[in-house]
PyMOL CGO cylinders between C-alpha atoms (Angstrom):
from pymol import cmd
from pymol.cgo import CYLINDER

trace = [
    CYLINDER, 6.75, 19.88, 4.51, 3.77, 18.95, 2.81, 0.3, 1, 1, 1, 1, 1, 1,
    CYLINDER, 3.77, 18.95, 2.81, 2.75, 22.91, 1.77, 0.3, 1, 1, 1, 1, 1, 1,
    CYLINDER, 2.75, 22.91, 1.77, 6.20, 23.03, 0.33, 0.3, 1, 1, 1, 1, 1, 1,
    CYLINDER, 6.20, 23.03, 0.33, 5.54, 19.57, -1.99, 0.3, 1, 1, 1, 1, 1, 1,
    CYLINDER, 5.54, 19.57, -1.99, 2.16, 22.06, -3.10, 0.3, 1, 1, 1, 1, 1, 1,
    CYLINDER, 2.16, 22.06, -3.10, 3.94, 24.73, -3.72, 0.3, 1, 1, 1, 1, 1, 1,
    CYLINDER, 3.94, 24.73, -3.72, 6.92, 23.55, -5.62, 0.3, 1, 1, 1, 1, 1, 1,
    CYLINDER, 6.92, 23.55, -5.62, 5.90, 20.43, -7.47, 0.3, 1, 1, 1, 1, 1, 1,
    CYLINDER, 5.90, 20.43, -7.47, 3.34, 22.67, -9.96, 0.3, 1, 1, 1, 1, 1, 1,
    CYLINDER, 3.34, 22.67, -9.96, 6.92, 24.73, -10.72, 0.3, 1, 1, 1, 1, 1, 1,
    CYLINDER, 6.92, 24.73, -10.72, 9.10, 21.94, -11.10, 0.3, 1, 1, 1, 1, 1, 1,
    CYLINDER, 9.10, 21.94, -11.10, 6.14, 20.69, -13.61, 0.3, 1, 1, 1, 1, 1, 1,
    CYLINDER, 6.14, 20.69, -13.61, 5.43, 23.69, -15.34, 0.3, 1, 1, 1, 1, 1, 1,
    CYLINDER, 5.43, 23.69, -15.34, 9.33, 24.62, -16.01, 0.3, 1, 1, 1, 1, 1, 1,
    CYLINDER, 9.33, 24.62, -16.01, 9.81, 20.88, -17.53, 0.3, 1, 1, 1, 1, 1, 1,
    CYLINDER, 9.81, 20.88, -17.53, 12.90, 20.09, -14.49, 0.3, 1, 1, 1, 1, 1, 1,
    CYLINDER, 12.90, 20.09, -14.49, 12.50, 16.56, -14.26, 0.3, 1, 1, 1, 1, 1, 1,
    CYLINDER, 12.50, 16.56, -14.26, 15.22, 15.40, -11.23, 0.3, 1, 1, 1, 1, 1, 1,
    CYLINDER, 15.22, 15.40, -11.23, 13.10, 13.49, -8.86, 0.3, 1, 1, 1, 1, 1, 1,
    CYLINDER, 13.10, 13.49, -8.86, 9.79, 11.00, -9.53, 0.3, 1, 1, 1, 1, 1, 1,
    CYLINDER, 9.79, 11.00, -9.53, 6.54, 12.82, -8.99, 0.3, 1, 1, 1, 1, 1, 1,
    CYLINDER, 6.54, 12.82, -8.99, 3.29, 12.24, -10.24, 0.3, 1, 1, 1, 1, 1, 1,
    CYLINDER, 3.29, 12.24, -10.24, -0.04, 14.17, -9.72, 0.3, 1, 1, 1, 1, 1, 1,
    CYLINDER, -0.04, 14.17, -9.72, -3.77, 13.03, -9.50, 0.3, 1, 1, 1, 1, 1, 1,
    CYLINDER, -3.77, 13.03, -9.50, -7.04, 15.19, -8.96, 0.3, 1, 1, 1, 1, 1, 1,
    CYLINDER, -7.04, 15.19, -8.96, -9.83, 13.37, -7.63, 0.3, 1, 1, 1, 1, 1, 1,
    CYLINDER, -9.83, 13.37, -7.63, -13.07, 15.02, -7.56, 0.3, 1, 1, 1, 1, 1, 1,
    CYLINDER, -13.07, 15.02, -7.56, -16.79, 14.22, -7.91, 0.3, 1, 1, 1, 1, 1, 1,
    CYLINDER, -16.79, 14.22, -7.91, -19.12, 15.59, -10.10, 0.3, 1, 1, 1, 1, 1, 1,
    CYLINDER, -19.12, 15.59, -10.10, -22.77, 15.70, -9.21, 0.3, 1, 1, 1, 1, 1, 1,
    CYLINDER, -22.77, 15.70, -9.21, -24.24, 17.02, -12.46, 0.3, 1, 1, 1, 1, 1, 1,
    CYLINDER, -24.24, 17.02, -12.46, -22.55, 13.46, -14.40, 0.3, 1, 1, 1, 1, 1, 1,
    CYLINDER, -22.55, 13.46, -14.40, -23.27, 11.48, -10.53, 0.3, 1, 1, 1, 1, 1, 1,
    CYLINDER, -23.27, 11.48, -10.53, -19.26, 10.34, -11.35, 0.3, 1, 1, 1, 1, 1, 1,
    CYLINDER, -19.26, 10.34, -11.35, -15.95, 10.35, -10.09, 0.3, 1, 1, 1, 1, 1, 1,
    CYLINDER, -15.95, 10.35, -10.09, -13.59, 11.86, -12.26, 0.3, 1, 1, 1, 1, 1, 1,
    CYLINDER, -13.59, 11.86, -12.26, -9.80, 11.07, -11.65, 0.3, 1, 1, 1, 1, 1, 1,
    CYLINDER, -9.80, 11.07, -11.65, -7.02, 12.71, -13.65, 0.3, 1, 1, 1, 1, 1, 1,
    CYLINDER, -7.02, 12.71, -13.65, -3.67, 11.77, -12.93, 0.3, 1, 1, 1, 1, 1, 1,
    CYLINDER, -3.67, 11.77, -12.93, -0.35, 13.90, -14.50, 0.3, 1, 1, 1, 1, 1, 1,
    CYLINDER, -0.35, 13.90, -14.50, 2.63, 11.64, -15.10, 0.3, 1, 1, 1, 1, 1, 1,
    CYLINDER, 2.63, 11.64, -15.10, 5.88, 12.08, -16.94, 0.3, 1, 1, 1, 1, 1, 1,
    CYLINDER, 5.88, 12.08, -16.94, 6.10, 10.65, -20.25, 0.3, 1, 1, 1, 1, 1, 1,
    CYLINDER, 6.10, 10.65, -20.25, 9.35, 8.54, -19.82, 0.3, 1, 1, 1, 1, 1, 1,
    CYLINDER, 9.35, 8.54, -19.82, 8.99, 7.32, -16.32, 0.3, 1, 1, 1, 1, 1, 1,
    CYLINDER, 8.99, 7.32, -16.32, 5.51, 6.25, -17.89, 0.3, 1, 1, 1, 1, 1, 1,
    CYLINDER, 5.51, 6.25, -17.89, 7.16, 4.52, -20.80, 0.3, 1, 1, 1, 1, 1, 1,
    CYLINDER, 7.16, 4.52, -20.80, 10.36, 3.30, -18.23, 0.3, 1, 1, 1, 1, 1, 1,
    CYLINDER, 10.36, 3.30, -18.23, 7.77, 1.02, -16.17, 0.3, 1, 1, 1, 1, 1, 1,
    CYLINDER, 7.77, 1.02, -16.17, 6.15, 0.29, -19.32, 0.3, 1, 1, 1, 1, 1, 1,
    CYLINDER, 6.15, 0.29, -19.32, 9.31, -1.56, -20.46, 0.3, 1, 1, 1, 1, 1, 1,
    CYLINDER, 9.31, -1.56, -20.46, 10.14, -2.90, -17.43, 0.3, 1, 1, 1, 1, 1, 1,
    CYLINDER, 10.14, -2.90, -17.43, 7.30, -4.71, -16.33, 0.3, 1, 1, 1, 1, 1, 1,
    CYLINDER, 7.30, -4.71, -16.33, 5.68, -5.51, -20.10, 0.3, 1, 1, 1, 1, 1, 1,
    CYLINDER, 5.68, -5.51, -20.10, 9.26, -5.64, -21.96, 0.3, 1, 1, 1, 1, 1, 1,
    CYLINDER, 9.26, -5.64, -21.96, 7.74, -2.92, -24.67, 0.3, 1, 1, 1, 1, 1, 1,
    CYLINDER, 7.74, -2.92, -24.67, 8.93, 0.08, -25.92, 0.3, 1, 1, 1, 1, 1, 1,
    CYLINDER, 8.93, 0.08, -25.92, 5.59, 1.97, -25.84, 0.3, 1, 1, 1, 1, 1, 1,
    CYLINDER, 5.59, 1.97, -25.84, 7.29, 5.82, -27.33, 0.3, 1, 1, 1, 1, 1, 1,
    CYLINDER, 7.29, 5.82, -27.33, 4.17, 7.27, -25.83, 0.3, 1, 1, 1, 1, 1, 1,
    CYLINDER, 4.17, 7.27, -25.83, 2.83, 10.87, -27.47, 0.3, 1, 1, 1, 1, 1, 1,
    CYLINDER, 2.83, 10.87, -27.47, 4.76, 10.23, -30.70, 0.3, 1, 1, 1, 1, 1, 1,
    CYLINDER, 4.76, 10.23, -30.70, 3.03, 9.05, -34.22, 0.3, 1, 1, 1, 1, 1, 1,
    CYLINDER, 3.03, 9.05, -34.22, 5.13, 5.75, -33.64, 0.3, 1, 1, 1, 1, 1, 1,
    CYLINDER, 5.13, 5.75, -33.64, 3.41, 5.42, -30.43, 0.3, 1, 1, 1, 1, 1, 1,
    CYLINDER, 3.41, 5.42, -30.43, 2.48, 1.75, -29.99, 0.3, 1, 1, 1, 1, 1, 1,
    CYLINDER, 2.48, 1.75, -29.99, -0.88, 0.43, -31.27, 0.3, 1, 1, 1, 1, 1, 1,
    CYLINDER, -0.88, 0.43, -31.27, -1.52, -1.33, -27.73, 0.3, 1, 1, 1, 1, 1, 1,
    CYLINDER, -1.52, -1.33, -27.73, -0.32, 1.69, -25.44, 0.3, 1, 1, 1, 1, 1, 1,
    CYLINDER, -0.32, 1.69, -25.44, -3.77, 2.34, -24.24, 0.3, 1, 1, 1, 1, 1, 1,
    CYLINDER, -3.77, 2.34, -24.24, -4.21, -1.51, -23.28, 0.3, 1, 1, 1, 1, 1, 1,
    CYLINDER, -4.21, -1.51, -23.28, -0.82, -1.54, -21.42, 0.3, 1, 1, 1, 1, 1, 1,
    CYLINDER, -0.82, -1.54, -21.42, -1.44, 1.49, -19.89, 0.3, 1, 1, 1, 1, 1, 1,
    CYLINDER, -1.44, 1.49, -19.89, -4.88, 0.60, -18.36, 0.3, 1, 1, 1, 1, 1, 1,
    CYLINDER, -4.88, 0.60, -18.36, -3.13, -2.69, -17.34, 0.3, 1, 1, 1, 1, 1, 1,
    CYLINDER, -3.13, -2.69, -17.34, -0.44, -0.77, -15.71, 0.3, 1, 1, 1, 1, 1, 1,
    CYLINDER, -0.44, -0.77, -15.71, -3.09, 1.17, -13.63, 0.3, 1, 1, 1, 1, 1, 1,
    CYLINDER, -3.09, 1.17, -13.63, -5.46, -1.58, -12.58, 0.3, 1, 1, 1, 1, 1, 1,
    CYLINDER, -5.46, -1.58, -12.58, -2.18, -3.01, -10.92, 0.3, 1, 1, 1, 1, 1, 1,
    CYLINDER, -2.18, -3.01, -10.92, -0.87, -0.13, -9.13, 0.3, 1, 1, 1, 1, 1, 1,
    CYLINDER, -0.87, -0.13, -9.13, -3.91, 2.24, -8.71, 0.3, 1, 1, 1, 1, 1, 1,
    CYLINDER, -3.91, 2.24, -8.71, -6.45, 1.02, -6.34, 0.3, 1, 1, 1, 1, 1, 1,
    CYLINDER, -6.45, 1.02, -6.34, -9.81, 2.84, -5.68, 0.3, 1, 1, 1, 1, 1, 1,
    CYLINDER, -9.81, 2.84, -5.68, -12.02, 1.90, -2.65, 0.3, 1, 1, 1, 1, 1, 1,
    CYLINDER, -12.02, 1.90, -2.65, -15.47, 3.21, -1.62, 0.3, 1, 1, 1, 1, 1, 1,
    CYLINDER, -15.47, 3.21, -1.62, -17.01, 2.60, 1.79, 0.3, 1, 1, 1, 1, 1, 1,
    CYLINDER, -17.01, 2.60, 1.79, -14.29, -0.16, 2.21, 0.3, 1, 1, 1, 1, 1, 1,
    CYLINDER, -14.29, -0.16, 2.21, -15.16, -2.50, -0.68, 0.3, 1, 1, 1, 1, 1, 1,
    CYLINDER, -15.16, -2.50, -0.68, -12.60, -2.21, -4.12, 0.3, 1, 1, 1, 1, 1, 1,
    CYLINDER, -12.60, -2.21, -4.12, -13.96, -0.82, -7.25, 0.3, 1, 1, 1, 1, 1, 1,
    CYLINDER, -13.96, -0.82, -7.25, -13.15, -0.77, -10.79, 0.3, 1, 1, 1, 1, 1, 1,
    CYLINDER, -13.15, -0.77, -10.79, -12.87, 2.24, -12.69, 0.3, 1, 1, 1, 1, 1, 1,
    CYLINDER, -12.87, 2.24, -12.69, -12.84, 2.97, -16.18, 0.3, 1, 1, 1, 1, 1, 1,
    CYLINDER, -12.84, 2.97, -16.18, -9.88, 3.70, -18.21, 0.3, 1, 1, 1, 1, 1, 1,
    CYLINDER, -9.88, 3.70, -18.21, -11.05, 6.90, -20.78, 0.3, 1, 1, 1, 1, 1, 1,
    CYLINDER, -11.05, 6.90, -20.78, -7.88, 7.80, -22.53, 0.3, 1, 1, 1, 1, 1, 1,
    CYLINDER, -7.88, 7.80, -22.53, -4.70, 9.90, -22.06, 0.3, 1, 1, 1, 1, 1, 1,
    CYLINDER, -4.70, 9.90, -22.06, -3.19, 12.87, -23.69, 0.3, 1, 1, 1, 1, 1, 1,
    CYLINDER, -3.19, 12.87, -23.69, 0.24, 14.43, -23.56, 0.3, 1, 1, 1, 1, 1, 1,
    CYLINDER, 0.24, 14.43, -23.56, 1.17, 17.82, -22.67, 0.3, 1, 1, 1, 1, 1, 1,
    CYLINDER, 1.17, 17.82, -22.67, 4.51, 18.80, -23.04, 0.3, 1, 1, 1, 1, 1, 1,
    CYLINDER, 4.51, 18.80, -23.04, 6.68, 16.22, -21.07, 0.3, 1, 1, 1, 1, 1, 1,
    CYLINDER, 6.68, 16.22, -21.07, 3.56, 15.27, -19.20, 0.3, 1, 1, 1, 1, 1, 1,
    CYLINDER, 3.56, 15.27, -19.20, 1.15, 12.15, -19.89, 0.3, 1, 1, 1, 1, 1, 1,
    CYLINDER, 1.15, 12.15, -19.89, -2.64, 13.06, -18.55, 0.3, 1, 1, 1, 1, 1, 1,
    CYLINDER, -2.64, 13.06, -18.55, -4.18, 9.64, -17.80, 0.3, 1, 1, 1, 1, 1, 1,
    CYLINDER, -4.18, 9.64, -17.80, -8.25, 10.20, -17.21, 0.3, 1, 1, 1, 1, 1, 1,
    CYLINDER, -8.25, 10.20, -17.21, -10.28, 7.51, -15.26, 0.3, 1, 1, 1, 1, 1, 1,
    CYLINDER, -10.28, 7.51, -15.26, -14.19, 7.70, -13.86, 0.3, 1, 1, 1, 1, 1, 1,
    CYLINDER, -14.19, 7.70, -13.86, -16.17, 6.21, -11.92, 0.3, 1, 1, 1, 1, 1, 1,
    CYLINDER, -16.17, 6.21, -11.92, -19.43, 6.15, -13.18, 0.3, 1, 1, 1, 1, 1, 1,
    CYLINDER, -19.43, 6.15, -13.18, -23.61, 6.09, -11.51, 0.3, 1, 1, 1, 1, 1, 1,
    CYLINDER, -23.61, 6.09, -11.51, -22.08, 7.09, -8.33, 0.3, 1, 1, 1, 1, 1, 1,
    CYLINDER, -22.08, 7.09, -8.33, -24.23, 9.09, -5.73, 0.3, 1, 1, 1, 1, 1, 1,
    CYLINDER, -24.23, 9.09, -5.73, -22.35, 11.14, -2.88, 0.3, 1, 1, 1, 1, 1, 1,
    CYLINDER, -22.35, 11.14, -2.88, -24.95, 10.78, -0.10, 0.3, 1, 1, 1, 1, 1, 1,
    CYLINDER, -24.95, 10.78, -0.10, -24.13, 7.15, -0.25, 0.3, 1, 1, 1, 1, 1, 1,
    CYLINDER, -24.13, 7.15, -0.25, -20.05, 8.33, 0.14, 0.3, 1, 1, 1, 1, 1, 1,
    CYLINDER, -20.05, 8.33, 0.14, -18.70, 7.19, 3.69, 0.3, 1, 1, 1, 1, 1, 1,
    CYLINDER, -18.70, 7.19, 3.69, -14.96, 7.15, 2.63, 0.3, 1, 1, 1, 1, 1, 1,
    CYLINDER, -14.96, 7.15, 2.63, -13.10, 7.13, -0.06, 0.3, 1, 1, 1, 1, 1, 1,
    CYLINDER, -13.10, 7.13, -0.06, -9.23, 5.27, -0.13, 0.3, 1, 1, 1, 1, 1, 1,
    CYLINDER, -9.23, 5.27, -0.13, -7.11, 5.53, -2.97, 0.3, 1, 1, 1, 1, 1, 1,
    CYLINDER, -7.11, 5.53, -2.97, -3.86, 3.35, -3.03, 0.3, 1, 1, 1, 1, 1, 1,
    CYLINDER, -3.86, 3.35, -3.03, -1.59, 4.99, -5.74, 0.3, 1, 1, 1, 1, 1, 1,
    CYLINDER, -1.59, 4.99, -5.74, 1.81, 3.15, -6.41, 0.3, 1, 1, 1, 1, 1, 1,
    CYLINDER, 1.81, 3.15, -6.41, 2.16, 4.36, -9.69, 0.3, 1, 1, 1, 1, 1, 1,
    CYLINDER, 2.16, 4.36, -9.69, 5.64, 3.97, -10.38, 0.3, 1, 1, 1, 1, 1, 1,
    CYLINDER, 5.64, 3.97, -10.38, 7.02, 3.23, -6.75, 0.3, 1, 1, 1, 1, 1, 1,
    CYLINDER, 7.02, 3.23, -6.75, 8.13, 0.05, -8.35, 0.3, 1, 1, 1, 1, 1, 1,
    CYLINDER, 8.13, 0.05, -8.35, 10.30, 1.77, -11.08, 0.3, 1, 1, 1, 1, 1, 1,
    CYLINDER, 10.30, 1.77, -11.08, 11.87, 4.42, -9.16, 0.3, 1, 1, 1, 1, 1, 1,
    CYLINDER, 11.87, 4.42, -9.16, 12.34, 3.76, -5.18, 0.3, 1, 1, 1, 1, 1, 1,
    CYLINDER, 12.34, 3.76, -5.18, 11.36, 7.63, -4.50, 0.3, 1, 1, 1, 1, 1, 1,
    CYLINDER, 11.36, 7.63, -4.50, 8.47, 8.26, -6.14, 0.3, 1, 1, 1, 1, 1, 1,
    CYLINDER, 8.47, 8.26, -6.14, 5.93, 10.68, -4.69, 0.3, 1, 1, 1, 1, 1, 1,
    CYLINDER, 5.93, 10.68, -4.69, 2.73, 10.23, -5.92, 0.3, 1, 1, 1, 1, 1, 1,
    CYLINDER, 2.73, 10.23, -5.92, 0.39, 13.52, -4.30, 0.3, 1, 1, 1, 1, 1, 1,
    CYLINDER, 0.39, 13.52, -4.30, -3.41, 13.53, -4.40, 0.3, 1, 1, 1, 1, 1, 1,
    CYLINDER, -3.41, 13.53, -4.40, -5.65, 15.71, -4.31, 0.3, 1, 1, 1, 1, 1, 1,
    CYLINDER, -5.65, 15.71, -4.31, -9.48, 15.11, -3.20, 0.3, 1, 1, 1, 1, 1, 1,
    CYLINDER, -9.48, 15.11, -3.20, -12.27, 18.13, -3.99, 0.3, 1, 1, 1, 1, 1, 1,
    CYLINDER, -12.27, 18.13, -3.99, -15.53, 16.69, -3.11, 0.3, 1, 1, 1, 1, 1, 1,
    CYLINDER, -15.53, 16.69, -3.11, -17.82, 20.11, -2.81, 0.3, 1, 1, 1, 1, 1, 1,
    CYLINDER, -17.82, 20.11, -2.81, -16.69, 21.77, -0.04, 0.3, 1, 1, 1, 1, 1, 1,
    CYLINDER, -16.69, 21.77, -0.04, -14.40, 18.87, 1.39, 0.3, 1, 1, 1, 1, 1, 1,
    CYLINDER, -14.40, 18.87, 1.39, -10.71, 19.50, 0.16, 0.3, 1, 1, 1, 1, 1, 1,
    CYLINDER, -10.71, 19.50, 0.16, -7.37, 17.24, 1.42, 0.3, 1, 1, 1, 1, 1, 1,
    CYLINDER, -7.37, 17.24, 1.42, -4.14, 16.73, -0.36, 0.3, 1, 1, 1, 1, 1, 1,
    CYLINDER, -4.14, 16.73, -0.36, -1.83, 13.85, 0.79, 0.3, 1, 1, 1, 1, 1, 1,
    CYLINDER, -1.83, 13.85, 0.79, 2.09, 13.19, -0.63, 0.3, 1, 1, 1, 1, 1, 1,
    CYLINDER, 2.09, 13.19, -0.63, 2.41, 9.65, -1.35, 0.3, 1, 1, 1, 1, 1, 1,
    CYLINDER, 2.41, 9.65, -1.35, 5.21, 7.35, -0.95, 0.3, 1, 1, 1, 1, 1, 1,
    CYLINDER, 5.21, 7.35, -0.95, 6.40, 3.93, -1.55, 0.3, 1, 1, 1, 1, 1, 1,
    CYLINDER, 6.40, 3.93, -1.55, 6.00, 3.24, 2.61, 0.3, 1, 1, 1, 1, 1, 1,
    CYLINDER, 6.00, 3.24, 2.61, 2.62, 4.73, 2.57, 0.3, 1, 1, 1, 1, 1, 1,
    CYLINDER, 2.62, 4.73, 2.57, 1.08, 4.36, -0.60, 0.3, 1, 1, 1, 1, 1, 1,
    CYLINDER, 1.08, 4.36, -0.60, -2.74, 5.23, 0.53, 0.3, 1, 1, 1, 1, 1, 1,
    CYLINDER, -2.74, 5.23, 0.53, -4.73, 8.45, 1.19, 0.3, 1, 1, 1, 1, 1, 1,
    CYLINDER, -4.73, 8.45, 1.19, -8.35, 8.13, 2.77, 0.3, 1, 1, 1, 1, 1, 1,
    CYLINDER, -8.35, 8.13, 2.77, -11.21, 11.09, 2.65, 0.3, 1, 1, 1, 1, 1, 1,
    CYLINDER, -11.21, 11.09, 2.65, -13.87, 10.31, 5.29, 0.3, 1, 1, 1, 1, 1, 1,
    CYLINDER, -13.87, 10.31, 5.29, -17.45, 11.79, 4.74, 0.3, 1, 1, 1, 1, 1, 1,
]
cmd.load_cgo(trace, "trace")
């Protein structure tokens, strides 16, 4: 089941069908910056749908009369429903900025001065939008070198772990 989430979700994306509640986030480590880099693929109006309902503000994200506090409420929105743990203990993350593409919103996060050898696991609880839209899948995908795992998220099981 979980090959054909892989293998349709990227078509369903690239062909702009938007019927069901899907997001997308790439997790990976880069050695050369010591950092991990997390980029997460949304849709625009489920983005701006939980935007409204849980901060009561039309954000009319991507658009020249996007809001002036979008970024704020966005990061807000994240640090509330996208949890990052290393080696058991919760850390923060920095917000970096977004862009759209197409229908899509492309949030970027990091995690900065971070050495792999130290890297025992790695849990990332992703509810992003499970509390708009009852079924949301939210899949990640970890690359760290030559250590690759996917996992389809959803509102029951919100977490994905990558042991080292």
């Amino acid at each position: 089941m979980k090959v054909l989430y892989l293998f349709f979700i990227p078509l369903i994306i690239a062909f702009g069908v938007h019927k069901f509640y899907v997001s997308v986030t790439q997790i990976e480590y880069y050695a050369a910056e010591e950092a991990i880099q997390i980029t997460s693929r949304v849709f625009i109006d489920d983005l701006e749908r939980a935007l409204l309902e849980r901060y009561e503000v039309k954000a009319i994200l991507g658009t020249p009369q996007e809001i002036s506090e979008a970024d704020r409420l966005i990061e807000r929105y994240l640090k509330s429903k996208f949890v990052v743990q290393i080696n058991d203990i919760q850390v923060n993350y920095n917000y970096l900025g977004k862009k759209t593409d197409s229908d899509m919103i492309i949030l970027f996060l990091e995690i900065p001065g971070f050495s792999l050898d130290k890297l025992n696991s790695l849990e990332i609880q992703n509810e992003l939008l499970m509390d708009v839209f009852e079924e949301q899948k939210n899949i990640l995908h970890f690359k760290f070198g030559d250590k690759k795992k996917s996992f389809v998220l959803i509102r029951e099981s919100s977490k994905g772990m990558l042991n080292f």
